[in-house]
N, CA, C and O atoms as CSV, one atom per row, in Angstrom:
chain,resi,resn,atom,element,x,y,z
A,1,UNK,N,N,34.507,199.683,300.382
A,1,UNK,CA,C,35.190,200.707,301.155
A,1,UNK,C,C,36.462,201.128,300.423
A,1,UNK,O,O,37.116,200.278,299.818
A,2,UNK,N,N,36.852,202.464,300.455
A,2,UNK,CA,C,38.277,203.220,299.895
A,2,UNK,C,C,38.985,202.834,300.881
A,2,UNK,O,O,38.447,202.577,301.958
A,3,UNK,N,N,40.308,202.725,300.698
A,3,UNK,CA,C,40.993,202.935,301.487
A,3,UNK,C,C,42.141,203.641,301.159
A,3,UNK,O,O,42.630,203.039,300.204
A,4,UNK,N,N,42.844,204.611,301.445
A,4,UNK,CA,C,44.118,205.349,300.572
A,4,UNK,C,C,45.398,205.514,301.760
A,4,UNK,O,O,45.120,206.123,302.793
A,5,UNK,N,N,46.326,205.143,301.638
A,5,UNK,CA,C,47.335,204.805,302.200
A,5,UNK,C,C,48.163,205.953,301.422
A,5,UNK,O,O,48.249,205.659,300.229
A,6,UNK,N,N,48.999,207.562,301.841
A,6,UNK,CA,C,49.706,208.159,301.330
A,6,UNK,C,C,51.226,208.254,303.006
A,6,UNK,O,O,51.279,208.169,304.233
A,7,UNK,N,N,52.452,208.557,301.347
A,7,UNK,CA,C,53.639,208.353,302.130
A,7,UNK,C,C,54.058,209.875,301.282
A,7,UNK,O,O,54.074,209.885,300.051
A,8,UNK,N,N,54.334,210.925,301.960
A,8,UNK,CA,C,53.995,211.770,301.594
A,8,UNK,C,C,55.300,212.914,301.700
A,8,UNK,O,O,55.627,212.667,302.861
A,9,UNK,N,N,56.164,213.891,301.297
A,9,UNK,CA,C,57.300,214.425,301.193
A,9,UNK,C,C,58.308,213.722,301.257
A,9,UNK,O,O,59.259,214.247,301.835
A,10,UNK,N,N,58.484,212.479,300.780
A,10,UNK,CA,C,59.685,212.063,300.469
A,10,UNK,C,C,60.549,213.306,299.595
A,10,UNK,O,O,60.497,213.714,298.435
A,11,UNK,N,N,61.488,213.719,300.997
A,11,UNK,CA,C,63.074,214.566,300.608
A,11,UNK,C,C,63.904,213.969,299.656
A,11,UNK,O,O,64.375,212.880,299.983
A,12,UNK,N,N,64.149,214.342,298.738
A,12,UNK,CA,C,65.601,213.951,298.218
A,12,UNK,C,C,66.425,215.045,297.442
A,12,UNK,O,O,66.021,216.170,297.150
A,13,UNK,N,N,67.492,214.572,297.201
A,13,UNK,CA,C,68.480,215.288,296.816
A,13,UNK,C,C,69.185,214.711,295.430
A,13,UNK,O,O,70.316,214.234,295.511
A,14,UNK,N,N,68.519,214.761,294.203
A,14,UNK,CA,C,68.610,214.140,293.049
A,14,UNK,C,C,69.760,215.467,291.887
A,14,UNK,O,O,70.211,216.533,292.305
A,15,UNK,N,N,69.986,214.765,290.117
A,15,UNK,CA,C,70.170,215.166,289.385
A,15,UNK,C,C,69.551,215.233,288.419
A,15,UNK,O,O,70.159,215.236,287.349
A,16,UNK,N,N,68.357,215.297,288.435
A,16,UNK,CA,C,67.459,215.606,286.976
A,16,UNK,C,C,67.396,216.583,286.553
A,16,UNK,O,O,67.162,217.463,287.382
A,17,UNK,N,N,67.529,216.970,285.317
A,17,UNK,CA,C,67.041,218.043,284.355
A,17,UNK,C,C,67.861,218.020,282.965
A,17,UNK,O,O,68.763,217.191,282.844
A,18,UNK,N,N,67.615,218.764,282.089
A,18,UNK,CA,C,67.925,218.480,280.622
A,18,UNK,C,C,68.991,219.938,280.845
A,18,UNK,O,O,68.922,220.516,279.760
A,19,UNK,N,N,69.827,220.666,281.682
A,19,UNK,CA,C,70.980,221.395,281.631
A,19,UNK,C,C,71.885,220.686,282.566
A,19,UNK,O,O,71.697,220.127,283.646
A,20,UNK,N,N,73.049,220.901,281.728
A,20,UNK,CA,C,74.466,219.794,282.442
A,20,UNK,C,C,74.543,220.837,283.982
A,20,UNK,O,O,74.413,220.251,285.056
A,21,UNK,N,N,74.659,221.662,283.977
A,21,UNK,CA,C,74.054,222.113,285.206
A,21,UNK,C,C,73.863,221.163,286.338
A,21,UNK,O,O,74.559,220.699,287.242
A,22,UNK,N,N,72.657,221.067,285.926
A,22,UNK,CA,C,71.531,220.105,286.564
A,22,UNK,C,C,72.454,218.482,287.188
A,22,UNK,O,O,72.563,218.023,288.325
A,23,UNK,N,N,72.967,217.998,285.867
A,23,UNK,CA,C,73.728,216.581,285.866
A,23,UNK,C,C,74.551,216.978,287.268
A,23,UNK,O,O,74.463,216.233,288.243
A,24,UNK,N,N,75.286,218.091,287.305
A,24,UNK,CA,C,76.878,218.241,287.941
A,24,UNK,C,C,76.075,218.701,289.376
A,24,UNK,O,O,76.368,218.157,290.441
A,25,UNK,N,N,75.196,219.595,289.301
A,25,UNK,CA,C,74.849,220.172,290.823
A,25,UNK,C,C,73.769,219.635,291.461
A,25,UNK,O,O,73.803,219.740,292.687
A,26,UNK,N,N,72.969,219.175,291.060
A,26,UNK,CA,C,71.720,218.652,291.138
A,26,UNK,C,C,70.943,219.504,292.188
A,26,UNK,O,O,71.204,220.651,292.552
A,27,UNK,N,N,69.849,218.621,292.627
A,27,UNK,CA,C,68.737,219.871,293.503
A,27,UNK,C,C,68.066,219.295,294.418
A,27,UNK,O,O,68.391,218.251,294.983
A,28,UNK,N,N,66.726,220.185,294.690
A,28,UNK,CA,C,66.129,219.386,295.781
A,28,UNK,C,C,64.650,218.793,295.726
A,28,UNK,O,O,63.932,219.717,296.109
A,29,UNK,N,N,64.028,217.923,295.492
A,29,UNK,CA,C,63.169,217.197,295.492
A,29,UNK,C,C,62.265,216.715,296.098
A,29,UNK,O,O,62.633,215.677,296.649
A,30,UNK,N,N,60.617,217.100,296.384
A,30,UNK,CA,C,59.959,215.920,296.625
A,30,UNK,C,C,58.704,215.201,296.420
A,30,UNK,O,O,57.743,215.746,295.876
A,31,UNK,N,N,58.677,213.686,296.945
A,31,UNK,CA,C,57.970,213.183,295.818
A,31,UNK,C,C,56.617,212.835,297.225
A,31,UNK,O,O,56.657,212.894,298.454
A,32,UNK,N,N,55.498,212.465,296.177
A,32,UNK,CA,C,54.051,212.244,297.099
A,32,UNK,C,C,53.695,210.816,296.792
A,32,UNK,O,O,53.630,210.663,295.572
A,33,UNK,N,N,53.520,210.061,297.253
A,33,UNK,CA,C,52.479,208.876,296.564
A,33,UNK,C,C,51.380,208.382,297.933
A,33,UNK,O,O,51.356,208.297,299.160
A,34,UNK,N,N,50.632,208.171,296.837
A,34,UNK,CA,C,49.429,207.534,297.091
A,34,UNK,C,C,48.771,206.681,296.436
A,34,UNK,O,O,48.585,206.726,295.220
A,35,UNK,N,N,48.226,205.545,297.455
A,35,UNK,CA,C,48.155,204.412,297.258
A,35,UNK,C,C,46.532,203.686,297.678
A,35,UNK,O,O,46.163,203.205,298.749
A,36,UNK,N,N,45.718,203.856,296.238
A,36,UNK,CA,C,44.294,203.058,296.588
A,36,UNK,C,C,44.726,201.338,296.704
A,36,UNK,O,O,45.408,200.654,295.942
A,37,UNK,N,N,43.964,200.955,298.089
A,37,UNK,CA,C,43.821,199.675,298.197
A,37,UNK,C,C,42.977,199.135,299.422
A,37,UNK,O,O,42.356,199.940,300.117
A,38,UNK,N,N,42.949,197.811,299.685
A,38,UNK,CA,C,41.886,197.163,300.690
A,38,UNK,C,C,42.335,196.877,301.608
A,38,UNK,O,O,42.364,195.655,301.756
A,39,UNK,N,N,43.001,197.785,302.872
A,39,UNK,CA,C,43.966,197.339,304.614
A,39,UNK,C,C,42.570,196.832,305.248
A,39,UNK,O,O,42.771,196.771,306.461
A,40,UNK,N,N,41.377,196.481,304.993
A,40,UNK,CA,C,40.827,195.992,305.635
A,40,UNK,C,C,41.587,194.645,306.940
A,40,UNK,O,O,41.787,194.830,308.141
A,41,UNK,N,N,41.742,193.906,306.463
A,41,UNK,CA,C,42.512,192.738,307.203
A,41,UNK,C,C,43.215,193.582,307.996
A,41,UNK,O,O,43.003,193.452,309.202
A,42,UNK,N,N,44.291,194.732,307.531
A,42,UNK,CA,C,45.633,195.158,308.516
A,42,UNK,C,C,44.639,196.001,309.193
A,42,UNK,O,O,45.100,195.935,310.332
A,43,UNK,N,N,43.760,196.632,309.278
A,43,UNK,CA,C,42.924,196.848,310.697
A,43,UNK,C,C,42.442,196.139,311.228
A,43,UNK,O,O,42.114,196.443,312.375
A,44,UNK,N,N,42.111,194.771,310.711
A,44,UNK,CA,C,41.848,194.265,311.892
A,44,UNK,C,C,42.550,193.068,312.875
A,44,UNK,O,O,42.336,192.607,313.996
A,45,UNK,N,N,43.582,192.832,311.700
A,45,UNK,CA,C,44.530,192.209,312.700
A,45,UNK,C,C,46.119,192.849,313.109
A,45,UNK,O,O,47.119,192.350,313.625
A,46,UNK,N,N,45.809,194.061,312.646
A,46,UNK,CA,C,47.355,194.468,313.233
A,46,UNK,C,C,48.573,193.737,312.830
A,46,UNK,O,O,49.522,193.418,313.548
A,47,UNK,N,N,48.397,193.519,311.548
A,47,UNK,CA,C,49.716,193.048,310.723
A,47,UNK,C,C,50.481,193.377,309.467
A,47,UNK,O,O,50.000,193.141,308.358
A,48,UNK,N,N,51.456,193.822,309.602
A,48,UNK,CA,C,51.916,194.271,308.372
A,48,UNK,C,C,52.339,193.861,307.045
A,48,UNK,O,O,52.850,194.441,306.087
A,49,UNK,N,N,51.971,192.699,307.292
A,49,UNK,CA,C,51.967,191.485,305.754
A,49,UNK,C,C,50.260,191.750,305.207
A,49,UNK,O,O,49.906,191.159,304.187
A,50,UNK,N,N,49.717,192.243,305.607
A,50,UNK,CA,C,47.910,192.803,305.191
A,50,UNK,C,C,48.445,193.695,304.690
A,50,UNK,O,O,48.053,193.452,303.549
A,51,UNK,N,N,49.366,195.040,304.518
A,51,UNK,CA,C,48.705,196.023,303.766
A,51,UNK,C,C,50.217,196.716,303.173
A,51,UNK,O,O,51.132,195.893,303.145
A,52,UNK,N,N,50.481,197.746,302.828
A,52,UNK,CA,C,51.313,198.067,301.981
A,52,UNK,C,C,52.472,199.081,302.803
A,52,UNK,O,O,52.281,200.173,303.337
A,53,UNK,N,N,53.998,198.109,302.658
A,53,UNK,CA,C,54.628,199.149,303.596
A,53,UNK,C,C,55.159,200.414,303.708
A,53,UNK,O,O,55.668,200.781,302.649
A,54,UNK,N,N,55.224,201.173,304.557
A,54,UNK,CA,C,55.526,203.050,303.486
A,54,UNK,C,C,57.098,202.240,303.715
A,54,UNK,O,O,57.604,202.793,302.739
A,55,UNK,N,N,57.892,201.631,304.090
A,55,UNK,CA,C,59.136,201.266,303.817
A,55,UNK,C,C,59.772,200.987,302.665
A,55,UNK,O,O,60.851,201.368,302.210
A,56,UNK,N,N,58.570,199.943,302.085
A,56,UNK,CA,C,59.194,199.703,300.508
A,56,UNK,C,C,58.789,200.939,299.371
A,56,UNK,O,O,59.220,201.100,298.230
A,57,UNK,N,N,58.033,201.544,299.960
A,57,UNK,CA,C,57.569,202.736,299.071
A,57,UNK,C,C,58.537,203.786,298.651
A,57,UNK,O,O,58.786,204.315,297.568
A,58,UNK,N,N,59.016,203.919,299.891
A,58,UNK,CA,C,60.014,204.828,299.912
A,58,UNK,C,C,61.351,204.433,299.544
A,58,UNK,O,O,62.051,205.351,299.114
A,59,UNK,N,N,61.706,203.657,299.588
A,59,UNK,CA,C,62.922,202.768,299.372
A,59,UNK,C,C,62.775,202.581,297.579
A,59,UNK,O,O,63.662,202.881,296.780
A,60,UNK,N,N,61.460,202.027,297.243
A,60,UNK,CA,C,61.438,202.291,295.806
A,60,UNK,C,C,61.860,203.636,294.778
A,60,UNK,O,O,62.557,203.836,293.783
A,61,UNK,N,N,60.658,204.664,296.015
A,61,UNK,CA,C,61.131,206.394,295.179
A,61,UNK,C,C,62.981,206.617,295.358
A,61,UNK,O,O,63.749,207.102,294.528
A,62,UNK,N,N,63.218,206.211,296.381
A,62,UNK,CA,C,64.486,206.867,296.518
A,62,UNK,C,C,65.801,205.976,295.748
A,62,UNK,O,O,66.994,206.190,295.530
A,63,UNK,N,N,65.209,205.303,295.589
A,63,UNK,CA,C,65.932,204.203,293.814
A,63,UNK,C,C,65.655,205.030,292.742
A,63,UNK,O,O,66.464,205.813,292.243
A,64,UNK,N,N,64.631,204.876,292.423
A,64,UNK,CA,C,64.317,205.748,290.995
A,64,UNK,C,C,64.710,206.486,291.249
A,64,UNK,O,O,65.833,205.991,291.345
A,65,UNK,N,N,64.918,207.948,291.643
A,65,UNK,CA,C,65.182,209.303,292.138
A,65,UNK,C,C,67.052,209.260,292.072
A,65,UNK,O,O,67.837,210.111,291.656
A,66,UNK,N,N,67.264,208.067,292.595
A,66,UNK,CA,C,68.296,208.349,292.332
A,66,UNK,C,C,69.643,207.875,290.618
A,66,UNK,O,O,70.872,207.925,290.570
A,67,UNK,N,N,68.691,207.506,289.616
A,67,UNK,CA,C,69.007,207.404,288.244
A,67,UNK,C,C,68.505,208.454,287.618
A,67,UNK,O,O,67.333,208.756,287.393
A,68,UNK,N,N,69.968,209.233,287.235
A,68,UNK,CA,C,69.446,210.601,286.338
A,68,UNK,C,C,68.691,210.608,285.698
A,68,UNK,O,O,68.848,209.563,285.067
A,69,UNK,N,N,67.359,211.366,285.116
A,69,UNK,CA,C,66.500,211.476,284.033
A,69,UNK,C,C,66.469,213.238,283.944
A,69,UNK,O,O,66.428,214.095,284.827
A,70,UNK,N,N,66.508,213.312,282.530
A,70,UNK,CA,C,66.620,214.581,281.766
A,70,UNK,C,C,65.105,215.175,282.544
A,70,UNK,O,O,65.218,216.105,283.342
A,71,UNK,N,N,63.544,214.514,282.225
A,71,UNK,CA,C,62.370,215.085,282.977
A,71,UNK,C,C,62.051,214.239,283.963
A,71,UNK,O,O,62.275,213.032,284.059
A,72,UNK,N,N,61.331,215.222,284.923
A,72,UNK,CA,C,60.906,214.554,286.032
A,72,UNK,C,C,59.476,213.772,285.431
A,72,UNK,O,O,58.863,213.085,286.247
A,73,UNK,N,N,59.095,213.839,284.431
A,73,UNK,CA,C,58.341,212.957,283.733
A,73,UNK,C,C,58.211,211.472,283.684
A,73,UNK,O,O,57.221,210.745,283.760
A,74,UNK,N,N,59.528,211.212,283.530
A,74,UNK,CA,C,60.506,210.082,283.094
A,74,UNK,C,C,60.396,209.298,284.379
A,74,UNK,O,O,59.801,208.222,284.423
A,75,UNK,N,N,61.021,209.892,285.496
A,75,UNK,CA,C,61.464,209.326,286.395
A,75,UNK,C,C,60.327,209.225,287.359
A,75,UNK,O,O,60.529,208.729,288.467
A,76,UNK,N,N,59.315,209.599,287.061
A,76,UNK,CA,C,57.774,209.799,287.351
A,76,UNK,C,C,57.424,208.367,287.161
A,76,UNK,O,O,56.841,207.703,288.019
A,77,UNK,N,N,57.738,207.994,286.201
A,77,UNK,CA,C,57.277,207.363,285.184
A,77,UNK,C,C,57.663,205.747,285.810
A,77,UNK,O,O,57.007,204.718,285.975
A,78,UNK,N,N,58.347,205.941,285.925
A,78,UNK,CA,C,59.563,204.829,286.535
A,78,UNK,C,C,59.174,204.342,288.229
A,78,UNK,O,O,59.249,203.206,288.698
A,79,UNK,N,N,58.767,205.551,288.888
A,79,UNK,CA,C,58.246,205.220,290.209
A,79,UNK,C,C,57.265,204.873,290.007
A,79,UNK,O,O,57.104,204.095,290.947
A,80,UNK,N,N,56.073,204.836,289.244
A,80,UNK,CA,C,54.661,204.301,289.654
A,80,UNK,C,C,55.036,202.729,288.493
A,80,UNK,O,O,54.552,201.661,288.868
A,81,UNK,N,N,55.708,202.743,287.442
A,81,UNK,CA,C,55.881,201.270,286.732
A,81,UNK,C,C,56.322,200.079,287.988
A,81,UNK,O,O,55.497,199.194,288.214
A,82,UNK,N,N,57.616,200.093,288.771
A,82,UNK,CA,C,57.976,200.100,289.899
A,82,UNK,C,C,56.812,199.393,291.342
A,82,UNK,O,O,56.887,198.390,292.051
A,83,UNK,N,N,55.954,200.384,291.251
A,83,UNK,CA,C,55.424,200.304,292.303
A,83,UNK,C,C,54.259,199.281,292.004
A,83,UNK,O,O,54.055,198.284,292.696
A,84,UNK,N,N,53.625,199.586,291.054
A,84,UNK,CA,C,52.694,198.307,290.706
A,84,UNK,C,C,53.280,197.212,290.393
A,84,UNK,O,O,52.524,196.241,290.409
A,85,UNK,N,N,54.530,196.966,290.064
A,85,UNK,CA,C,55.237,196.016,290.016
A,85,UNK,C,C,55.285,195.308,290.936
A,85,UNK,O,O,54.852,194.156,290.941
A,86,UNK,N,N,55.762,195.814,291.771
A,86,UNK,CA,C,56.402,195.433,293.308
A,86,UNK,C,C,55.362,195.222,294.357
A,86,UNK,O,O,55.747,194.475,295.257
A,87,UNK,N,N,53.946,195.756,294.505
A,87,UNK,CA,C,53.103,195.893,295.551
A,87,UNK,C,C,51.975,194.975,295.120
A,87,UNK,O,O,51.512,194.632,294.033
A,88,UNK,N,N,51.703,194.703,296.430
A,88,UNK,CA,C,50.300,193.709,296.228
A,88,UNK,C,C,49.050,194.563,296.578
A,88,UNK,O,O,49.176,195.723,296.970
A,89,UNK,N,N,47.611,193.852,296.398
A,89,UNK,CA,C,46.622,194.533,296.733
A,89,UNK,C,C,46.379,195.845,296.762
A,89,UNK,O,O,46.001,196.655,297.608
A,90,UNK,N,N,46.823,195.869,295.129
A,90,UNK,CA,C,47.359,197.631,294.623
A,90,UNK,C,C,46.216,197.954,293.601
A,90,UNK,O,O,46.296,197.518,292.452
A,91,UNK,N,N,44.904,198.893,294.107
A,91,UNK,CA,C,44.179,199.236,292.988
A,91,UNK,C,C,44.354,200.692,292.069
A,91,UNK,O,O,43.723,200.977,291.051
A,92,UNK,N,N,45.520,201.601,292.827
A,92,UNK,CA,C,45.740,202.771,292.174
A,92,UNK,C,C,46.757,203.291,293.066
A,92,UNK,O,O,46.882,203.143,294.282
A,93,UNK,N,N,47.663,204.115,291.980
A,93,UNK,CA,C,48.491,204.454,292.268
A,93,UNK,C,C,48.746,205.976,291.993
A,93,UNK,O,O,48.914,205.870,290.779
A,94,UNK,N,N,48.867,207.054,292.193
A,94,UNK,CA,C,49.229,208.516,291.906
A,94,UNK,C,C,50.482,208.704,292.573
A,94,UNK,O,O,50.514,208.504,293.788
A,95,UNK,N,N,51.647,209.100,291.893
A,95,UNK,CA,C,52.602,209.565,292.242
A,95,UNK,C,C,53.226,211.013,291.763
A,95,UNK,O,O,53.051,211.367,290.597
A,96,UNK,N,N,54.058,211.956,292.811
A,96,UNK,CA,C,53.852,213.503,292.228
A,96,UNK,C,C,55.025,213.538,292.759
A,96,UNK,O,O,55.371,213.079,293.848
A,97,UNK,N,N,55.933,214.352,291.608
A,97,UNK,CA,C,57.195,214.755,291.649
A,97,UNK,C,C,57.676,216.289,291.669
A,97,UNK,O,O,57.636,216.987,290.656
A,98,UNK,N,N,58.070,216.686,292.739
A,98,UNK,CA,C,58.025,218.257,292.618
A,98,UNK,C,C,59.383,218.735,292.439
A,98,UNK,O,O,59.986,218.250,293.396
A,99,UNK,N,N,60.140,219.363,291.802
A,99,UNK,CA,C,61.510,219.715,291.631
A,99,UNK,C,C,61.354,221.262,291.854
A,99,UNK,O,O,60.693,222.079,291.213
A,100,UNK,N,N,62.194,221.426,293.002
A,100,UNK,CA,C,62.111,222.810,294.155
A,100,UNK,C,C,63.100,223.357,293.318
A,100,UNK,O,O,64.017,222.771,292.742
A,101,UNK,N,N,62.670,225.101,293.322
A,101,UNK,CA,C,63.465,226.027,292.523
A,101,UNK,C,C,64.174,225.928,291.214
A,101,UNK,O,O,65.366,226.142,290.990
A,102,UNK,N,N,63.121,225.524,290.293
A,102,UNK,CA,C,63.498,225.259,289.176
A,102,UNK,C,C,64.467,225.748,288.373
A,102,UNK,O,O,64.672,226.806,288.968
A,103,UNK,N,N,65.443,225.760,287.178
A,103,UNK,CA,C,66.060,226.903,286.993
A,103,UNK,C,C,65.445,227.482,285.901
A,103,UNK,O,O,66.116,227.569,284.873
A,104,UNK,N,N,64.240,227.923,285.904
A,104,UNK,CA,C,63.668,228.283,283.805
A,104,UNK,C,C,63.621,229.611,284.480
A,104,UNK,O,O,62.500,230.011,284.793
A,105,UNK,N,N,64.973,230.596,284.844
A,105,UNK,CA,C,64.390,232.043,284.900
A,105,UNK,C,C,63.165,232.969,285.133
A,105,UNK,O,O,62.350,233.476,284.362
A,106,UNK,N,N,63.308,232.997,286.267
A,106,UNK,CA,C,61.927,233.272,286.873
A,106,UNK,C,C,62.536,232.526,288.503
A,106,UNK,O,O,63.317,231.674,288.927
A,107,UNK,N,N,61.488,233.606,288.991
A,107,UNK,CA,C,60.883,233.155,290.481
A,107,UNK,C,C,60.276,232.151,290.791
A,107,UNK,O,O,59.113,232.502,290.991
A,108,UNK,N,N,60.413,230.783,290.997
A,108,UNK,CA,C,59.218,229.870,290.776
A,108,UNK,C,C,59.846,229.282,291.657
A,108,UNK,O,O,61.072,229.220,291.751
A,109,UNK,N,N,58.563,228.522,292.796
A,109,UNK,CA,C,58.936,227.943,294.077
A,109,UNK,C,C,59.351,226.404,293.559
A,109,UNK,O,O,60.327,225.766,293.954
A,110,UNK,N,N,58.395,225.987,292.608
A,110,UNK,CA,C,58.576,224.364,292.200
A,110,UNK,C,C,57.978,224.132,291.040
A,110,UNK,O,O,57.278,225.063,290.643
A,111,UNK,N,N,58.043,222.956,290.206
A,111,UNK,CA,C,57.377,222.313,289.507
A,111,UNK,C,C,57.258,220.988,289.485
A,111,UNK,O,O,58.174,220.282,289.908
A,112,UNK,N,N,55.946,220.389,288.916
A,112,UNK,CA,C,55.571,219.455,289.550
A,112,UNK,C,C,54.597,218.478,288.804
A,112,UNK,O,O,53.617,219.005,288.277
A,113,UNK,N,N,54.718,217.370,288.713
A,113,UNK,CA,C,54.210,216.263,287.337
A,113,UNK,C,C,53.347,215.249,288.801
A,113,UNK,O,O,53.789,214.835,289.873
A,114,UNK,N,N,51.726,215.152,288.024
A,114,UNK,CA,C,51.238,213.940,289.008
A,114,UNK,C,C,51.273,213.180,287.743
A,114,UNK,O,O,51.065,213.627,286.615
A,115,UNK,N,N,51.684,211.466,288.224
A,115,UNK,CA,C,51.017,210.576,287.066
A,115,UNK,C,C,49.931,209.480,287.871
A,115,UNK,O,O,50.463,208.944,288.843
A,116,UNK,N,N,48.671,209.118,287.647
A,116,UNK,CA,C,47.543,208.591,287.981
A,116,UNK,C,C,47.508,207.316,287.452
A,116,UNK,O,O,47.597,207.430,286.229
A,117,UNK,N,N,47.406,205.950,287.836
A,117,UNK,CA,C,47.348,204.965,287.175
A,117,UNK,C,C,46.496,204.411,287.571
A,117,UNK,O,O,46.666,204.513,288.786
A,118,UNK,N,N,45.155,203.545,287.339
A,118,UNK,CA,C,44.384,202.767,288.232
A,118,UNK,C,C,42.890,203.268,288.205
A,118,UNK,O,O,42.422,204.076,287.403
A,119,UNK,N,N,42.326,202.726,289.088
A,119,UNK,CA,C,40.547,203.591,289.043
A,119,UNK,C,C,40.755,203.912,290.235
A,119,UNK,O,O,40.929,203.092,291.137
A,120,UNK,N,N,40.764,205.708,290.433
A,120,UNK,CA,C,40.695,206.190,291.751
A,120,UNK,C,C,38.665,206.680,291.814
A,120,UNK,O,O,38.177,207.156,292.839
């Protein structure tokens, strides 16, 4: 059985980007993850030591997120190293970083890096 556990618009309010701009004003952010694994047990016993908490999930992104990185690549990069680190009964991980109103001239609502780790 799949099971996918997502914690999903994590808001933030970060400084990433490669213009000092960016360093001094920073912007607005948000991030997606999702999480393949087996809550079998946490359905059936209704416990939260069975399966994976969106507490520490989020608490993780909003650590990383908050150490400047020039790309949201980077700091991409850093949330899913992080998360397999830290989580148990973890068979995949996708995490997606969207940085709202970019500044590369132009109209552009967001941009946005998934990184995939694992067998989804």
């Amino acid at each position: 059985m799949k099971h996918i556990i997502e914690v999903n618009g994590i808001k933030l309010y970060a400084f990433h980007g490669c213009l000092e701009e960016e360093a001094r004003i920073g912007g607005n952010y948000t991030v997606d993850v999702a999480l393949k694994t087996d809550f079998s047990q946490a359905a059936q016993t209704d416990e939260l030591s069975q399966t994976i908490s969106y507490v520490d999930i989020n608490r993780i992104v909003a650590e990383e997120m908050a150490i400047r990185s020039k790309l949201i690549e980077h700091v991409g990069q850093r949330i899913v190293q992080r998360i397999l680190k830290e989580t148990q009964r973890l068979e995949a991980v996708r995490v997606k970083v969207v940085k709202i109103c970019p500044p590369i001239n132009g109209d552009v609502e967001n941009t946005a890096i998934i990184i995939e780790e694992g067998n989804w």
